[in-house]
C-alpha angles and dihedrals in degrees: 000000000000110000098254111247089219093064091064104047120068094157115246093218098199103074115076107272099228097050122097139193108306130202132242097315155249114337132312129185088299123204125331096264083223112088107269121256125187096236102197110192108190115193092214097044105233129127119253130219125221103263113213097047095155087060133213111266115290131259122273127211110237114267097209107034131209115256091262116190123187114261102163101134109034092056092049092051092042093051096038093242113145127235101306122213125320110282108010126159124200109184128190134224149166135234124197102209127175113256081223115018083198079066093226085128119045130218143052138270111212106229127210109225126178131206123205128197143153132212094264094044105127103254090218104045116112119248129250117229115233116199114179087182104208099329100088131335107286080228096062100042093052081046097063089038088055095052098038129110096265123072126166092108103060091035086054100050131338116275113221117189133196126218124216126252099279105007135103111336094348116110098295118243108213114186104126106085107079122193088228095046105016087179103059104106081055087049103049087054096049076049089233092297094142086033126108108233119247098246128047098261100027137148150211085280103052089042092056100040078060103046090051089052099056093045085053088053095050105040092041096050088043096056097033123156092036095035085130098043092088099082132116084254085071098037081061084054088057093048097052089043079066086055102055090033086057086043085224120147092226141355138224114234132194109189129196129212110306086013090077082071088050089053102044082053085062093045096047092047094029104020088150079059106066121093106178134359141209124162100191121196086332119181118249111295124220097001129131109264090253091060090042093054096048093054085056099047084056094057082050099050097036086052097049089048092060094041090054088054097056083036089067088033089067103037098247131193092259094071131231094327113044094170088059095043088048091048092046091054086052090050088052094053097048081062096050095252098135101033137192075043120094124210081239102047090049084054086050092052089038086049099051094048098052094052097055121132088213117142099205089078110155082046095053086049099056093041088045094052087042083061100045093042090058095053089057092056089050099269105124099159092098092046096044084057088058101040080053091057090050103052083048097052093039121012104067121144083238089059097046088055098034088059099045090052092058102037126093131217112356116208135248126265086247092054097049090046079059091051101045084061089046096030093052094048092038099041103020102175097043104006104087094039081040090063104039087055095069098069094068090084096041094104103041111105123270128258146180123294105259114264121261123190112262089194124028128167103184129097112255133203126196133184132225128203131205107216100007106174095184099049101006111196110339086124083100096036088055094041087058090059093054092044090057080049091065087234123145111250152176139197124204122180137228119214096198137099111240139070137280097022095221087062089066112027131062091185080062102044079053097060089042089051098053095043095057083039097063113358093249120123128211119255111281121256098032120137137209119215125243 
């Protein structure tokens, strides 16, 4: 029988009702307002030819389509998105997909999918797939691309996108509101910072290891008997249930940061089902948590860097030196000084801002400084509005689940005590909070690596971005995978600070266009600007 609804959505009270799942943000450096030219630097000088010129198979549009409703404006109010380009249709649906395709668990979990097109869309092109895995709903991340300033993708084929069990417009998963502590799920992401430690003398640490572990109790009794059902291997299933609902022989993915996880899962099960493949911006693949969140913490560090150098271009409100003023804020709030406001929920808001496909980008930087400037004089209203919009987009009990699920070998409370010293003088502005994070899936079961293909005969392209605050620099990390998969690759670079990179360039979204168009990939080593 259908897996009841109910049973997923104990209501977590403390984010703003009306708020949904956001994308990736509020607003990052945006495009180069220049237009956008593939700039190739080879070391040897020569001049490379596009590998993969016969090309794999071509897309097919789906024979038997999803129910899709229009949902335009409703999706752009909800996420705050402006009013996206003239013309645009964003259209909802629904997917029935098995909680287990082996069938050892019965029932069905009811997916959100989301299709994009402009007027001058072809009617009859065949749609890419966009995955975005737990870092934020697929939905909302096609959404902001969709309204953003760049636009040959969408004008070239829809764009359909799938949520994950539990996130974003996917059936919820609510499981973080116990009746004993119905503010876990606020807790965990202060990271216990306004929250007495379990024992008499503890510390951050102790308070944080706890607080993982309950929310391992509850989610996992609560979901209890498909509590490892949540990972990027059945999201692969989903995936694959589109497929066969479409009645299509393969499908072209782009995957965003942790959904290239989610689309290496479907290679490595269906690898005569891909189609095409892009792995843009995508977060480190088959790595211990500890070396997946440093790659991120990276991202972090190298984005707020380059916002606080066109911070101090434009003037803004946080003075000469925008990276001191920002440090200083997060210092502040590790002493309280800004509660209710956590050091991690001000990382969160400082995160999300610096990943946002937005094209006003001066403007947003100034607005963004105002708001932080504020907070330093004692006015937090601005800020509160923002760390709001981040748990939203990011802190759902469907992606806490969703990411311990996928992650491998959580470390120890010791060794995050001996991150948390690296980590702070290495990483000062994410590191420390970084560290003490992971310790909120120490205690979920373990479960098997994520699959990667063995064998994979399409040509793959992956993206590459400069200062990625939300997957940092797993690019490498990913191409390495497809390389072991003995496919033909290519990897192009974005110098620009933001994630994922097709939300921003247009000098990106054309080589994309023209590798699911015809098969063949751009020389390697070729870069966009920012």
């Amino acid at each position: 029988m259908p897996f009841p609804v109910a049973a997923l959505t104990r209501r977590r009270l403390w984010l703003p009702a009306a708020v949904l799942v956001l994308c990736v943000s509020a607003c990052g450096a945006g495009p180069s307002v220049r237009p956008d030219v593939a700039v190739v630097e080879r070391g040897d000088g020569a001049t490379a030819e596009p590998t993969g010129t016969q090309g794999p198979p071509a897309l097919a549009a789906p024979v038997h389509d999803l129910n899709w409703q229009d949902c335009t404006r409703t999706t752009l109010d909800v996420l705050g998105l402006g009013p996206g380009p003239a013309g645009l249709v964003l259209e909802c649906a629904e997917l029935a997909a098995p909680i287990d395709a082996g069938g050892r668990i019965r029932g069905s979990f009811s997916l959100g999918a989301l299709r994009a097109r402009l007027p001058q869309t072809p009617a009859d092109a065949a749609p890419l797939v966009l995955t975005s895995g737990a870092d934020r709903s697929s939905t909302s991340t096609l959404a902001a691309l969709a309204a953003g300033p760049a636009a040959p993708l969408l004008a070239a084929r829809p764009l359909v996108a799938v949520d994950r069990r539990g996130i974003g417009t996917s059936t919820p998963i609510e499981c973080l509101a116990p009746r004993g502590n119905p503010t876990l799920g606020k807790q965990m992401f202060d990271l216990g910072q306004f929250t007495a430690p379990p024992v008499a003398g503890g510390d951050a640490v102790d308070t944080v290891m706890a607080l993982g572990r309950d929310a391992t109790t509850e989610c996992t009794d609560f979901l209890q008997p498909q509590e490892l059902a949540f990972d990027a291997a059945h999201a692969a299933d989903d995936l694959e249930q589109l497929r066969t609902t479409w009645g299509v022989d393969r499908l072209g993915l782009l995957a965003t940061g942790s959904g290239g996880d989610v689309a290496l899962a479907f290679a490595a099960k269906h690898p005569g089902a891909v189609a095409r493949l892009v792995l843009d911006s995508p977060a480190t693949v088959r790595a211990d948590a500890v070396t997946v969140a440093e790659t991120r913490v990276r991202g972090q560090e190298a984005a707020l860097a380059a916002f606080a150098r066109q911070c101090a271009a434009l003037a803004c409100a946080l003075g000469p030196d925008p990276h001191a003023a920002v440090l200083d804020l997060i210092h502040r709030a590790g002493a309280g000084q800004l509660r209710p406001i956590s050091t991690n929920a001000l990382g969160a808001a400082l995160t999300d801002f610096l990943g946002s496909p937005r094209g006003d980008q001066q403007a947003r930087i100034r607005e963004f400084a105002d708001v932080l400037a504020a907070a330093g004089r004692g006015d937090t209203a601005g800020l509160s509005d923002l760390v709001g919009r981040a748990a939203s987009a990011t802190d759902s009990d469907g992606q806490f689940v969703a990411r311990c699920s996928d992650g491998q070998q959580w470390p120890t409370p010791g060794r995050v005590r001996e991150l948390q010293r690296d980590w702070g003088e290495r990483y000062p502005a994410f590191g420390p909070d970084a560290a003490l994070s992971l310790l909120l899936c120490a205690s979920w079961p373990t479960t098997a690596a994520q699959p990667t293909p063995s064998a994979l005969s399409v040509p793959v392209l992956t993206i590459a971005g400069a200062a990625d605050p939300v997957a940092g620099d797993g690019a490498a990390s990913a191409s390495g995978a497809v390389a072991a998969a003995g496919a033909p690759s290519s990897t192009l670079a974005w110098l620009g600070r933001g994630h994922p990179a097709s939300s921003h360039s247009e000098c990106v979204q054309q080589a994309v266009v023209t590798y699911v168009g015809t098969g063949t990939l751009p020389p390697d080593g070729g870069a966009c600007p920012g």
